[in-house]
C-alpha positions as CSV (number, residue, x, y, z in Angstrom):
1,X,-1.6,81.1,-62.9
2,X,-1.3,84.4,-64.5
3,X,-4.6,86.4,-65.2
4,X,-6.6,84.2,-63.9
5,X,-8.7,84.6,-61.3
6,X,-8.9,81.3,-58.7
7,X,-12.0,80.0,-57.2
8,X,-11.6,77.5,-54.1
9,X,-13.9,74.7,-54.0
10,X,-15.1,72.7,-51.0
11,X,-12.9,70.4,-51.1
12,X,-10.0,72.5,-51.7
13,X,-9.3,72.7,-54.9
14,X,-9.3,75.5,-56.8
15,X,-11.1,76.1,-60.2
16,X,-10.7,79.0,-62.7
17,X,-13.2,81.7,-63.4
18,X,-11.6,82.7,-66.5
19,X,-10.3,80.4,-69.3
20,X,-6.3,80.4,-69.6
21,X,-6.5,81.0,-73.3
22,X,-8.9,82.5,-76.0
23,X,-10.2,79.8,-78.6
24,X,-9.5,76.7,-76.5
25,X,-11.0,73.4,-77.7
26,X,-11.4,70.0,-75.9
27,X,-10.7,67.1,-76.8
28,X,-13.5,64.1,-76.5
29,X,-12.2,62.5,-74.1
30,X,-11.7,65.8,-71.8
31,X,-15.1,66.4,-72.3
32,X,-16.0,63.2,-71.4
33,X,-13.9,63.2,-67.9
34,X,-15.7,66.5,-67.4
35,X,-19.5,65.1,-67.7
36,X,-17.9,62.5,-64.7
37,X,-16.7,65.0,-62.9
38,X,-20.2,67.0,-62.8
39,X,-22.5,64.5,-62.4
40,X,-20.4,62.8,-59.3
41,X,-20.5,66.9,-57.8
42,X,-24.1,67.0,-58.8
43,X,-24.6,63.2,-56.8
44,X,-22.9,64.6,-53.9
45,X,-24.6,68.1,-53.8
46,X,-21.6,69.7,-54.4
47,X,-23.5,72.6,-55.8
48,X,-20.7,75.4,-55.7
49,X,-18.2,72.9,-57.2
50,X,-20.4,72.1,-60.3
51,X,-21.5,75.8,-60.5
52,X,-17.9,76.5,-60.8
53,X,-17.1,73.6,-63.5
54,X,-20.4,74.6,-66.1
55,X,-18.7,78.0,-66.2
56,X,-15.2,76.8,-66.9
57,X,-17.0,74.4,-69.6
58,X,-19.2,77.8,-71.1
59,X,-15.5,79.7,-70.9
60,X,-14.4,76.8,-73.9
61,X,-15.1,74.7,-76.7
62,X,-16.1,71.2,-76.5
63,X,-16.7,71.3,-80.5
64,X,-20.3,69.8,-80.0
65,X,-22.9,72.7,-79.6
66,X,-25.1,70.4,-78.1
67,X,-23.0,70.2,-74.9
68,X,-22.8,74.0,-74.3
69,X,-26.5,74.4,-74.8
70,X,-26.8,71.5,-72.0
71,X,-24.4,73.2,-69.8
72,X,-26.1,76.7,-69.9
73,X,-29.6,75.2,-69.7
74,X,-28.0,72.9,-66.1
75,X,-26.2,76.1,-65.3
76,X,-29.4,78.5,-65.2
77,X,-31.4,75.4,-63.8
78,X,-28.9,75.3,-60.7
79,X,-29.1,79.0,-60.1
80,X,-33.0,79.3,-60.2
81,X,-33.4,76.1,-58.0
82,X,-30.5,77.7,-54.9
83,X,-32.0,80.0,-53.1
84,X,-30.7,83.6,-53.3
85,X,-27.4,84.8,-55.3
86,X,-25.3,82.6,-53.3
87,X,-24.1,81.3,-57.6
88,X,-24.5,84.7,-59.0
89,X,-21.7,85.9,-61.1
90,X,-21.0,89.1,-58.9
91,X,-20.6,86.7,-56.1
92,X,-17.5,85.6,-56.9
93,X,-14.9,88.6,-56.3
94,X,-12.6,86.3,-54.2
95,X,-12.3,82.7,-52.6
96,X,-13.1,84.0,-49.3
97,X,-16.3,85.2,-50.1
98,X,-17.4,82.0,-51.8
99,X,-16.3,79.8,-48.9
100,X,-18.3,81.8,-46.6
101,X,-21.6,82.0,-48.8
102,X,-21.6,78.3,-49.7
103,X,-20.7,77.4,-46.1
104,X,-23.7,79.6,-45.5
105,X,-26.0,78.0,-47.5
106,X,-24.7,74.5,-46.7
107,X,-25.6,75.0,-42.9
108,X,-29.3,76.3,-43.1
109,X,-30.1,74.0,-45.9
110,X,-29.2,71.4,-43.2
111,X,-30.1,73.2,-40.2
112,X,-33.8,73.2,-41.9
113,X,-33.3,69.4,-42.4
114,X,-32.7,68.4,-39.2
115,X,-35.4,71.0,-37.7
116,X,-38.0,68.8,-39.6
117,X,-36.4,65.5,-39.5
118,X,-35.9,64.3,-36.0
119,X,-34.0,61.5,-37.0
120,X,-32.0,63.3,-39.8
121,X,-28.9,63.2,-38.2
122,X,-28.7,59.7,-36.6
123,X,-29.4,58.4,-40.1
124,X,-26.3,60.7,-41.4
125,X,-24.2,58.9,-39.2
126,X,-25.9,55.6,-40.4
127,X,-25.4,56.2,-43.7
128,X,-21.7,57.2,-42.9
129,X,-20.4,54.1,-40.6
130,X,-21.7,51.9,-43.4
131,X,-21.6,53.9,-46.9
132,X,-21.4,50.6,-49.4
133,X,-19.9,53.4,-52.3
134,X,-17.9,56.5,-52.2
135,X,-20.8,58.8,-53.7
136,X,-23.0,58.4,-50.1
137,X,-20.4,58.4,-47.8
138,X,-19.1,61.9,-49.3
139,X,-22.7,62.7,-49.5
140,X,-22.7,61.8,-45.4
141,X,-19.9,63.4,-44.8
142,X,-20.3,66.5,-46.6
143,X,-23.6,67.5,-44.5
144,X,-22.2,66.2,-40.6
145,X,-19.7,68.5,-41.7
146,X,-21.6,71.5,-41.0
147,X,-24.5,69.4,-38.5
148,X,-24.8,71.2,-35.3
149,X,-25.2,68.1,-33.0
150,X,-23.3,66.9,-29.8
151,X,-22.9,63.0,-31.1
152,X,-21.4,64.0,-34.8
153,X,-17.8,64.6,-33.5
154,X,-17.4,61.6,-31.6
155,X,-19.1,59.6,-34.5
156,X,-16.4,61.3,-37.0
157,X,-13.3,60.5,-34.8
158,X,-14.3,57.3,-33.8
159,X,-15.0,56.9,-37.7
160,X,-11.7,58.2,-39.2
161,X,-9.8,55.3,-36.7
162,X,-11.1,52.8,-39.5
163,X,-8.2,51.6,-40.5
164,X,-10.0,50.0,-43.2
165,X,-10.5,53.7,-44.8
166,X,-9.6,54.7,-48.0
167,X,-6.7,57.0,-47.9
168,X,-8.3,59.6,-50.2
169,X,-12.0,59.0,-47.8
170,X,-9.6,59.7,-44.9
171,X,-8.3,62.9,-45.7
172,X,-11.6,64.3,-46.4
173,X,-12.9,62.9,-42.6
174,X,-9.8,64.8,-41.3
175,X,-10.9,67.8,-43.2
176,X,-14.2,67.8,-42.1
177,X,-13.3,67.4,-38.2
178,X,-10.7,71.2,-38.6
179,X,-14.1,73.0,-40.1
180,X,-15.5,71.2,-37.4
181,X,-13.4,73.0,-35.3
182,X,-11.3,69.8,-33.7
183,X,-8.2,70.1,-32.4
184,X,-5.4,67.3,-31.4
185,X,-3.5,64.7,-32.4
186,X,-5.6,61.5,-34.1
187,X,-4.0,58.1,-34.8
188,X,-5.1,56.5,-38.3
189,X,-3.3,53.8,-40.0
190,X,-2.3,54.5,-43.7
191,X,-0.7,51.0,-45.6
192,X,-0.5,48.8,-42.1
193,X,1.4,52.0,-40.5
194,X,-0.2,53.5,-37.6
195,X,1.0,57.6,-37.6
196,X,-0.7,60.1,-35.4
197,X,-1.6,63.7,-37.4
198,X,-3.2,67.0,-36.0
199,X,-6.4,67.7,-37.2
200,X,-5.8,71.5,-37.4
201,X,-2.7,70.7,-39.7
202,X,-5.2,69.5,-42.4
203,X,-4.8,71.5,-45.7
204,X,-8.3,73.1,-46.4
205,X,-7.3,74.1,-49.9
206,X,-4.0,74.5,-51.9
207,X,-2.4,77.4,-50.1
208,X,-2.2,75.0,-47.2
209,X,0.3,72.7,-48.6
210,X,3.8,73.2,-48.8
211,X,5.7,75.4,-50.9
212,X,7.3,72.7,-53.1
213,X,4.3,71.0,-53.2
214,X,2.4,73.9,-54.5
215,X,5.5,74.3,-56.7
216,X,5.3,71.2,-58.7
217,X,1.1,71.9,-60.1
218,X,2.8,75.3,-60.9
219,X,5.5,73.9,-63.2
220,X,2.8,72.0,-64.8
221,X,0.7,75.0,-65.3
222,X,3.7,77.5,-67.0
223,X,4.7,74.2,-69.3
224,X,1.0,73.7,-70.8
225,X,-0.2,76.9,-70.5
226,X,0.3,77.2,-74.1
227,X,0.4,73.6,-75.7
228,X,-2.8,72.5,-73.5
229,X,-4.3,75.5,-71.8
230,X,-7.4,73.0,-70.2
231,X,-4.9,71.0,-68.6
232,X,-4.3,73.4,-66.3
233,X,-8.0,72.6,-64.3
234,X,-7.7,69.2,-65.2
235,X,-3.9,69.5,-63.1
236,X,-5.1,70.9,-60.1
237,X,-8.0,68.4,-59.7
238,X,-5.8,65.3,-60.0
239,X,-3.1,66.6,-57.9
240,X,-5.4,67.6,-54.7
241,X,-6.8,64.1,-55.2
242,X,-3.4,62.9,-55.4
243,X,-2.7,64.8,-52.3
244,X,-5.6,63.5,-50.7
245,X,-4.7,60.0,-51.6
246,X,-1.1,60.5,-49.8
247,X,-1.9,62.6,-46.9
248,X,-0.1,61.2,-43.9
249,X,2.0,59.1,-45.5
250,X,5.9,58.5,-46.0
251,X,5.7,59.6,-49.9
252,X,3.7,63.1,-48.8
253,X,6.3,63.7,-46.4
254,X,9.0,63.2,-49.4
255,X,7.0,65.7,-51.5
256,X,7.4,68.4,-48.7
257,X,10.8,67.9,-48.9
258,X,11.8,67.9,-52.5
259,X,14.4,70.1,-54.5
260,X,14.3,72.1,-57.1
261,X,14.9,69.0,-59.5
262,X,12.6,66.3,-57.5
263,X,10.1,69.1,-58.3
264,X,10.4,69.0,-62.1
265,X,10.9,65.2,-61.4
266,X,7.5,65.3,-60.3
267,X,5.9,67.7,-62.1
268,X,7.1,65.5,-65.4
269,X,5.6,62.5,-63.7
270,X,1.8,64.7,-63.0
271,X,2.1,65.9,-66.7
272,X,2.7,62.5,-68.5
273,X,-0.2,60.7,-66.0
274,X,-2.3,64.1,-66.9
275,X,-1.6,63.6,-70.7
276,X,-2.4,59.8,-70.2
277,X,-6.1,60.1,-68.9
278,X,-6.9,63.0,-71.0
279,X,-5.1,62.1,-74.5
280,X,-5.6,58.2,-74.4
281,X,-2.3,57.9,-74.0
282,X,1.2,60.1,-74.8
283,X,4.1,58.0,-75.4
284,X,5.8,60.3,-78.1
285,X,6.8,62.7,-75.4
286,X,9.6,63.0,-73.9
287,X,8.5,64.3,-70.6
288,X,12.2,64.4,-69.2
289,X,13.6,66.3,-71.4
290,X,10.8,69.0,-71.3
291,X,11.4,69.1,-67.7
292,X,15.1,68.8,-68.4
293,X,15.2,65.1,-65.7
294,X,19.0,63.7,-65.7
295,X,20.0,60.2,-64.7
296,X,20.6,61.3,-61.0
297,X,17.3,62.3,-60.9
298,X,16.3,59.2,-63.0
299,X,15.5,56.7,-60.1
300,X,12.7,59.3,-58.7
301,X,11.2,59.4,-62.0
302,X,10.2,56.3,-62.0
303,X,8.5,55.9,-58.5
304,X,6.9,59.4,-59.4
305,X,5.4,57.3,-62.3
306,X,4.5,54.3,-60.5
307,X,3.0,56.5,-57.3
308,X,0.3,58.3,-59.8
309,X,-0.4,55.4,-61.2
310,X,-1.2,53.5,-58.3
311,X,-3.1,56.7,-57.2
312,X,-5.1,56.6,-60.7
313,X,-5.9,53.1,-60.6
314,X,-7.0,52.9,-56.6
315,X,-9.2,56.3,-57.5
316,X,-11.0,54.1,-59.8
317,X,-11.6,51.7,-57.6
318,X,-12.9,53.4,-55.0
């Protein structure tokens, strides 16, 4: 996106450091999604990502000042309770240097775990073979990622075999086994197909995905950018999960393959769901002709619409 800086997360995404516009407002029910968002990063100890979101929320106006004095107070909170100036502004310059100092502080914060927990990492792996809710298996995951321990990578590939996975819980365990440092060819079954991937293939964050892939969150980006500047975060959170939700499968083997017109298609179909979950709804637009979508192309706008909605409602779900 143009002047703005990006920030990858740990998860992949990426989050901007600067707001896309001056004077941007959002609307309730943004906010709302937003408070989720942080307390399910906050659940999960997903430090860097919530330090990353308070600042987009301080960079805008949520038209209640109670909310940004909240945020600022969480904000400072989180960066007087991590240790160092691993969240200090300055520490941001560029995405490479945030990986590395959150991975840093991820491993000794566990590495001091397990050196005073004998048992720490057998009830990880517990905790991840039979997580009853998303929130503590991601919470599982997240720290086995970075566990220096002989019996977490057979745990994890014997783990991600679960056919019984959820697609989006999947994609994470693949992602988890390349910073891991595996290497090979792993059969999973996604919707009763068995299909074998290689770990090392697995997209860390969005510069990892295919070019027409990348393409269709960038249409949506230039086409709000100036009707609905804070869709632009809210549009590259839904489509990693939506990526993550389709790894592996027939439909993310379509998206890497699309033309120029299946990606408008596509980026119409992201924009109206986007519109949808944020705005209670959007029906007065006509998506297809902002995206200029003719009848040849008419057929893929409808799966588009049903695929994201299916993705919307299994996230939910989960």
């Amino acid at each position: 996106m143009k002047g703005v800086a990006a920030i990858t997360n740990e998860n992949g995404g990426d989050y901007d450091r600067k707001p896309p516009k001056d004077n941007v407002i959002l609307f309730p029910k943004t906010v709302d999604y937003y408070q989720i968002q942080l307390t399910r990063m906050l659940e999960t100890e997903r430090y860097g990502d919530a330090v990353e979101l308070l600042r987009f929320l301080l960079s805008v106006d949520s038209g209640d000042p109670r909310n940004h004095q909240e945020w600022e107070a969480l904000l400072s909170w989180m960066q007087n309770m991590l240790p160092g100036s691993e969240f200090d502004e300055d520490a941001f310059g560029k995405s490479e240097d945030r990986e590395v100092t959150e991975e840093d502080l991820l491993r000794s914060s566990i590495h001091m775990k397990k050196t005073e927990d004998s048992e720490y990492v057998n009830r990880l792996i517990t905790a991840l073979q039979s997580g009853t809710s998303a929130e503590k298996i991601f919470l599982a995951l997240g720290q086995l990622t970075y566990v220096d321990h002989p019996a977490v990578t057979p745990a994890l590939l014997e783990w991600a075999r679960n056919p019984k996975l959820h697609p989006y819980i999947l994609f994470n365990a693949l992602q988890a086994l390349k910073r891991r440092g595996v290497k090979g060819e792993l059969l999973i079954r996604y919707q009763n197909v068995d299909s074998e991937v290689q770990i090392e293939d697995t997209p860390l964050s969005l510069e990892d995905y295919p070019e027409t892939i990348v393409a269709v969150l960038m249409r949506v980006q230039e086409k709000s950018e100036v009707g609905d500047p804070t869709l632009a975060y809210f549009a590259e959170h839904t489509w990693h999960e939506f990526l993550s939700f389709s790894y592996a499968s027939p439909l993310y083997e379509r998206l890497a393959h699309l033309d120029t017109e299946g990606v408008d298609v596509w980026a119409a179909a992201l924009h109206h769901t986007l519109n949808t979950l944020i705005h209670a709804g959007a029906d007065h637009i006509d998506y297809r002709e902002i995206y200029v979508i003719t009848d040849d192309y008419l057929l893929e706008w409808k799966q588009a619409n049903q695929a994201l909605e299916t993705f919307v409602r299994l996230r939910n779900e989960s």
